[in-house]
N, C-alpha and C positions, 0 to 999 in steps of 0.2 A: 268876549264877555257878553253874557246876556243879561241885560237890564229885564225884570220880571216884574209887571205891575200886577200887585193881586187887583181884585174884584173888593167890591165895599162890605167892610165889616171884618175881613181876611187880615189877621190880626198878626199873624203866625204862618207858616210855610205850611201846614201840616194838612193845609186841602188840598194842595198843590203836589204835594209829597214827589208824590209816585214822577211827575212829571219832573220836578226839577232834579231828579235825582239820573233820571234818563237824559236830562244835558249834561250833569256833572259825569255823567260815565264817559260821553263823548268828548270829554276834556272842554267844556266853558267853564269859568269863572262864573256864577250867577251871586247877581246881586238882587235883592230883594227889601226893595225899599218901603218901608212902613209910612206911607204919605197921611195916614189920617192919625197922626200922632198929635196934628196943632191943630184944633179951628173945627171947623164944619161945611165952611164954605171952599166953592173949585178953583179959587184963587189961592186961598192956603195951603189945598191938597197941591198944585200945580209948585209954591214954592217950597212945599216940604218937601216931594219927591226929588229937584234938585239938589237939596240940600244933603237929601238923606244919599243917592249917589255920589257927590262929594267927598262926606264922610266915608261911605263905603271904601272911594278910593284911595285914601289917606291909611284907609287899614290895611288896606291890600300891600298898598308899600311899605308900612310898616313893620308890616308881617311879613316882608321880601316874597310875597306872592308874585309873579311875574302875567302881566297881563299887553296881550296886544292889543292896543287902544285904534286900530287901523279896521279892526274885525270887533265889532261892534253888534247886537239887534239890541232890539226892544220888542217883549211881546207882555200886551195887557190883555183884562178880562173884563167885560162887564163895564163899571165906571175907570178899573184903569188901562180898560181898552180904549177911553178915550184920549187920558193922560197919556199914554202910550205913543199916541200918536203927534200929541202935544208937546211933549219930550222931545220926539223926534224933531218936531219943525222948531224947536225953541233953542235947541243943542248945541249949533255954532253960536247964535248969538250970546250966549251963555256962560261959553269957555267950556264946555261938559263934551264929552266925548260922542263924536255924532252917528246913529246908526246909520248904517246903510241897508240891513233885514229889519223890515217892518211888521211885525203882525199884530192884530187887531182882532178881537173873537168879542163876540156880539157888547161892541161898544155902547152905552149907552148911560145916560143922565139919574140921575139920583129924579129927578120928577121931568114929568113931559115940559113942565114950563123954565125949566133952567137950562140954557145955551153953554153947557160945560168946555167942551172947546173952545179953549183961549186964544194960542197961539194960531196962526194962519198955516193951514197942509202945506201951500204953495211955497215954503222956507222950507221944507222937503228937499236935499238934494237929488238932482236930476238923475245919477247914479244909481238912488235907491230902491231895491225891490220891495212890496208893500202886499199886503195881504190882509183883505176885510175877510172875515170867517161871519155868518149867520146861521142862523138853526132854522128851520123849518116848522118847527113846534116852538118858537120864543115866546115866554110871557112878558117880554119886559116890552112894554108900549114904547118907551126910548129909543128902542134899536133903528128901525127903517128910518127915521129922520136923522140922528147921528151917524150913520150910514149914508145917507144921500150928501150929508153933508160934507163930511169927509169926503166919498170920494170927490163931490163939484168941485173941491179946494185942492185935490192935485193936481194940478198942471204942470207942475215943475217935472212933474215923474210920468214920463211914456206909457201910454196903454200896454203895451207888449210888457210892460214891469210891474205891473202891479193888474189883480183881480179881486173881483168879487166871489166867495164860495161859499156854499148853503149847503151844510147837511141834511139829509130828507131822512126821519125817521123808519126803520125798516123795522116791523114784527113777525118775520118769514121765522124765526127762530125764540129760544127761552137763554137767558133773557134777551127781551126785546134792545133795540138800539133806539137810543131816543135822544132824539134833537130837541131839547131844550136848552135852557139858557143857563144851567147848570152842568153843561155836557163838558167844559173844561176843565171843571173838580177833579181831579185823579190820585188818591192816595191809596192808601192800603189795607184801610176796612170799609166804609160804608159806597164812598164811590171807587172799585177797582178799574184797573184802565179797562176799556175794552177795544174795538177794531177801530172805532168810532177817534181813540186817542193813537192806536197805531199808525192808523190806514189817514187820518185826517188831522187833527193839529200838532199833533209831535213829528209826523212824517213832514207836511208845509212848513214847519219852521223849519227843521234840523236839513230839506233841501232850499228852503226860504237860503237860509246860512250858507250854504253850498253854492249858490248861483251868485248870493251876491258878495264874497269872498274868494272863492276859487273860480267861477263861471264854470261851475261844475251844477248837476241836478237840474238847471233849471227848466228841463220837461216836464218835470215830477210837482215846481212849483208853480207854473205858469204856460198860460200857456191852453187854459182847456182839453190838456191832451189825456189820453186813456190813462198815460203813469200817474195824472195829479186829482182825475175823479174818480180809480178804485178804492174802493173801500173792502178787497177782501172777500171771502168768502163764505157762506155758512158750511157749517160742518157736513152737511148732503152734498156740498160742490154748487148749492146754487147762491149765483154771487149779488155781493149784500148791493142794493140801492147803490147805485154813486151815487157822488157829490153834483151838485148844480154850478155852475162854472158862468160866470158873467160882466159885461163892462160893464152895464145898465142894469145899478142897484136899482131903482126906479119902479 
């Protein structure tokens, strides 16, 4: 099962499209919980998203959907790349089904001066592999401090398990690849995937899931190694920018 936290204002699956449909092919269950359904504030968002996972799972068995509750992520985007990660350290104590695949694509705060991370990283089990994703071109002021801060709060989870990865805008080719804060939108008219969701957030989760359920992939997720920073190649054979690989978000 993949818990998928959209980004703020993400109302509906239909930015996300292109991306959730490339987990449902790989056989996840994805749930897609509508956390700004109550309230305004990170506290509400924080128990809506429970709530709304709850129900999701109440329909699941309802529906005799069959789900392993053992194989688990959670990947958000934006503000629910922070909830994301919030989830995750909040999970056991919760009674809610706990990831062990973490990803996090440029998490960050609704304004610079609200501390949206509620829950403590360090309730993170130890097991769990984790995955901060940033962009290279970000506009969101938020990011680098919900980034530092996240990662200072895992402790519970090994350096060797969890990284920092930074996509670096490449214009060698038409269209260009651009590391914005927008780069995890993937649907099927205005943002189409490109290598950027191949080669870089669908590829990290889908081996993210891999390492930390079969202890398979995890070259490809971690690791700084050549399988987890290509990004592919332009169409002349010259190969796109990797990805920037790091402990010290900093």
């Amino acid at each position: 099962m993949v818990i998928f936290v959209p980004g703020s204002g993400a109302m509906d699956a239909d930015a996300y499209l292109a991306w959730v449909e490339h987990l449902i092919r790989h056989g996840a269950v994805v749930l897609y919980p509508l956390y700004q359904n109550a309230g305004s504030s990170e506290t509400e968002y924080r128990q809506t998203l429970q709530d709304d996972v709850r129900s999701g799972l109440k329909a699941l068995e309802r529906e005799g959907v069959p789900v392993d509750l053992t194989r688990v992520a959670v990947v958000g985007h934006s503000l629910g790349g922070v909830l994301a990660v919030d989830y995750a350290a909040s999970a056991a104590a919760t009674g809610l089904p706990v990831p062990t695949a973490v990803m996090s694509v440029v998490p960050g705060c609704l304004t610079e001066e609200v501390a949206c991370l509620g829950a403590d990283p360090s309730a993170i089990p130890a097991m769990a592999r984790v995955l901060l994703v940033t962009e290279a071109d970000d506009f969101d002021p938020t990011v680098p401090s919900a980034v530092e801060r996240i990662w200072a709060g895992l402790k519970s989870v090994p350096r060797e398990n969890r990284d920092v990865v930074r996509l670096v805008t490449d214009d060698h080719g038409r269209p260009a690849l651009v590391a914005t804060h927008l780069q995890a939108l993937a649907d099927h008219g205005y943002n189409p995937p490109d290598a950027f969701d191949w080669y870089g957030t669908w590829k990290w989760l889908d081996a993210l899931m891999g390492c930390a359920f079969d202890g398979e992939w995890c070259e490809v997720a971690l690791g700084n190694t050549t399988e987890q920073r290509f990004m592919g190649t332009w169409s002349d054979g010259v190969p796109v920018t990797e990805a920037v690989v790091t402990d010290d978000p900093a």
